[in-house]
C-alpha angles and dihedrals in degrees: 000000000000117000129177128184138183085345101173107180122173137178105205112307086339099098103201101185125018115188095327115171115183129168126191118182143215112298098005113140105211135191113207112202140166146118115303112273099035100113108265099135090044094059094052086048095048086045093055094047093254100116115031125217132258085221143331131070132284116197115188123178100159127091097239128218108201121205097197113199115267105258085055103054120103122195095223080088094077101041094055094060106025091095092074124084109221091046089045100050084042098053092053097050096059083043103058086043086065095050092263102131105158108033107152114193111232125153106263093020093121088067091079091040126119115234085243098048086043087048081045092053087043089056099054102050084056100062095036095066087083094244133192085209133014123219111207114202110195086320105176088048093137099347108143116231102266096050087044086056095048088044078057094059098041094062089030080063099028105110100210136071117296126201119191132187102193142146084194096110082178082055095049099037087059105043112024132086091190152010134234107199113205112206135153096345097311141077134245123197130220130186111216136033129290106289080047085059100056099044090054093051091052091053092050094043083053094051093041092050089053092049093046094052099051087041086057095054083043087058090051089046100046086041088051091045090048092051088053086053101055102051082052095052094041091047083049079053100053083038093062089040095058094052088088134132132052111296111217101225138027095251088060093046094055092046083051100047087042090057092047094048086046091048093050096043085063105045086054098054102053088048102047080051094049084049090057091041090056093052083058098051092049085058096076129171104226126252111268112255117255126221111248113253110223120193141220143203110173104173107201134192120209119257098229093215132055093236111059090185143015127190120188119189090333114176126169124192141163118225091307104337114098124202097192138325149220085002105181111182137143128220116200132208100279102005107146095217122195119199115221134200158082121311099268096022092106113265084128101048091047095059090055093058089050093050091042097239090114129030125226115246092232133353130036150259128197140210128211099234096234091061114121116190131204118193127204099181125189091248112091085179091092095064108092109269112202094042112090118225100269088049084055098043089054087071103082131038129291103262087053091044092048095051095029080060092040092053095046087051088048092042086060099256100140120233102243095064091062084095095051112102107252096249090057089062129082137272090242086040097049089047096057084046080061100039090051090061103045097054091055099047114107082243118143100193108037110204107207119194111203080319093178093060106125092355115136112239092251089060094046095051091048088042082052096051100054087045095067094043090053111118087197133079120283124200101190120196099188134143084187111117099194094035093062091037105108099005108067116070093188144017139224103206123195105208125148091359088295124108109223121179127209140178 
């Protein structure tokens, strides 16, 4: 079991977790969701005793396999524990079962790595720790499908808690049985998978709605009613007031004292009822949350031809090793594209010959001169690290900088952290940086390497959105599910070193 209670965390004046208790039992299988930024990744560290409290109490009885995301692994883990057998025949297992059949351990081998064959190796250790529960950090970040697919089984048939931080809804549809949202320092709790949980949050935004609205006609009425209250209680006021002087006889005395009591009697009452009014107007119903709008300006040339790219016989290798060969396929003016294939088969690579940054080992491919790229790729890494955002943003002329700072407020990065350096941001932070560019970029074929990785839900369903509504070309690198459905027309798919499009 994992129990937390009254955890308070801050970082500075952003107060992360405020009295949060939380309790997940033996065998539950959780999604954690929510925005960038919310504390996801905290949790999980807090959880694993890497990042201590500011108050509050963290109880732990599980033997805990972590999935760190990509970027964090090192793989120092694995030296220190391959010598043992158990470790060791484990680890391979879980390796072959991701396609990885050759993986040989050495010192700086992660450095030709690809990010899905590092998240592959980080998967594996995981499992291989022998856990009683398994923490998932972002685990299908550039994992091809049918790893994903494997990754799916092995927790379906792991018999532990697993706790998994993802923005992948295929992942936790297929795995949860039920959702932990974070927001605003504090956990809800949803039984069911995603697309549960969604239903479940329609239904309360709906209820809540409908609350909120009548509440809203109750709040004119009682104010009305109160109005009208007051001008009675202040007309029994002037009433008492006007009872002065010294009657002459005791007929008129007792006419007088009844009036006042009557007047009194009134003004009490309508006070004592506003009182009790104003006690009703402080027991509101919330507002109901509203969805972030997140909003868009993609600028677009025209490609002067019908066909944006042509490639004849087109084959790429390395030494011996081939990628793919005799690849004959057409892109036309405005085809959304999505590439499709395992993580090493050449999606990569292909982009790169398309870019011109690397040149084909035989064949060709060629460009319509009027074609204007514009390239998101998975590495944050290429933005400048130590500028801030502003300084960033200074870089281009007013109307860009004006719209590339509009869209990151609207894309939920707060604006205090427009003075933090770039590699003290997050992924997910970093990502919408990128993101920001590229839509506003004059690019008519956007190229989008595995665009939704660390990218909040919200995010990806606004990204998708524009996507769809983009006149221009789209190249899409994406192992999503959800995220290409709808969006992509046609696919080049990298099967048996050979590239085959279908529609």
């Amino acid at each position: 079991m994992i129990s937390l209670t009254n955890v308070q965390k801050s970082y500075g004046d952003k107060i992360i977790f405020n009295n949060l208790s939380l309790t997940i039992y033996d065998g539950e299988k959780i999604g954690i969701i929510g925005d960038n930024g919310q504390g996801k990744t905290t949790l999980l560290k807090i959880i694993m005793g890497e990042t201590d409290v500011d108050q509050g109490i963290v109880q732990i009885n599980e033997n805990i396999g972590y999935l760190k995301q990509a970027s964090e692994f090192k793989i120092e883990d694995i030296l220190s524990q391959i010598e043992n057998p158990d470790f060791s025949k484990s680890f391979f297992m879980h390796l072959k079962k991701m396609g990885m059949k050759n993986f040989s351990i050495e010192p700086n081998v992660l450095k030709n790595l690809s990010c899905g064959e590092k998240t592959k190796i980080a998967l594996a250790y995981a499992f291989a720790q022998n856990p009683t529960a398994l923490i998932l950090d972002e685990p299908t970040n550039h994992l091809d499908m049918e790893a994903k697919e494997v990754l799916i089984d092995q927790i379906n048939s792991f018999y532990g808690t697993v706790i998994i931080v993802s923005h992948d809804t295929y992942l936790l549809n297929k795995t949860v049985n039920k959702i932990i949202r974070i927001k605003d320092g504090d956990t809800q709790e949803f039984y069911g998978n995603y697309d549960d949980y969604e239903d479940q949050i329609n239904n309360l935004i709906i209820t809540q709605q409908r609350e909120y609205l009548a509440q809203n006609k109750k709040i004119a009425k009682i104010e009305n009613e109160i109005d009208k209250l007051k001008r009675w209680a202040n007309k029994a006021d002037k009433n008492i007031s006007k009872q002065g002087g010294s009657p002459s006889d005791s007929r008129l005395a007792s006419l007088k004292s009844n009036a006042e009591a009557g007047a009194r009697k009134i003004s009490s009452a309508a006070k004592n009822k506003i009182s009790s009014l104003e006690k009703e107007l402080n027991e509101r119903v919330a507002e109901p949350e509203k969805q972030p709008i997140i909003r868009y300006k993609l600028s677009k040339e025209d490609i002067r031809s019908k066909i944006a790219i042509v490639a004849q016989d087109l084959s790429k290798s390395y030494g011996d090793h081939l990628l793919f060969k005799d690849a004959n396929f057409i892109i036309e003016s405005g085809e959304k594209v999505a590439l499709i294939g395992r993580n090493g088969c050449g999606k990569t690579t292909l982009i790169n010959i398309i870019l011109g940054t690397e040149p084909p080992t035989s064949g060709f491919l060629k460009k319509t001169p009027s074609l204007k790229i514009g390239l998101m790729s998975q590495d944050v890494y290429d933005l400048p690290q130590d500028k801030t955002i502003f300084e960033l943003s200074t870089m281009q002329d007013k109307e860009f900088r004006t719209l590339f700072i509009t869209n990151l407020v609207n894309m939920n990065i707060d604006k205090t952290r427009f003075n933090t350096k770039i590699k003290n941001l997050s992924l997910g932070e970093q990502m919408r940086i990128k993101l920001s560019e590229l839509i506003l970029s004059d690019s008519n074929m956007l190229i989008l390497d595995e665009p939704t990785n660390h990218l909040d839900i919200s995010n990806k369903k606004y990204l998708k959105q524009v996507l769809e509504n983009f006149a221009g070309s789209l190249l899409i690198v994406s192992h999503d599910h959800d995220f290409l459905e709808g969006i992509a027309t046609s696919e080049l798919s990298f099967e048996n070193e050979t590239i085959k499009k279908t529609f």
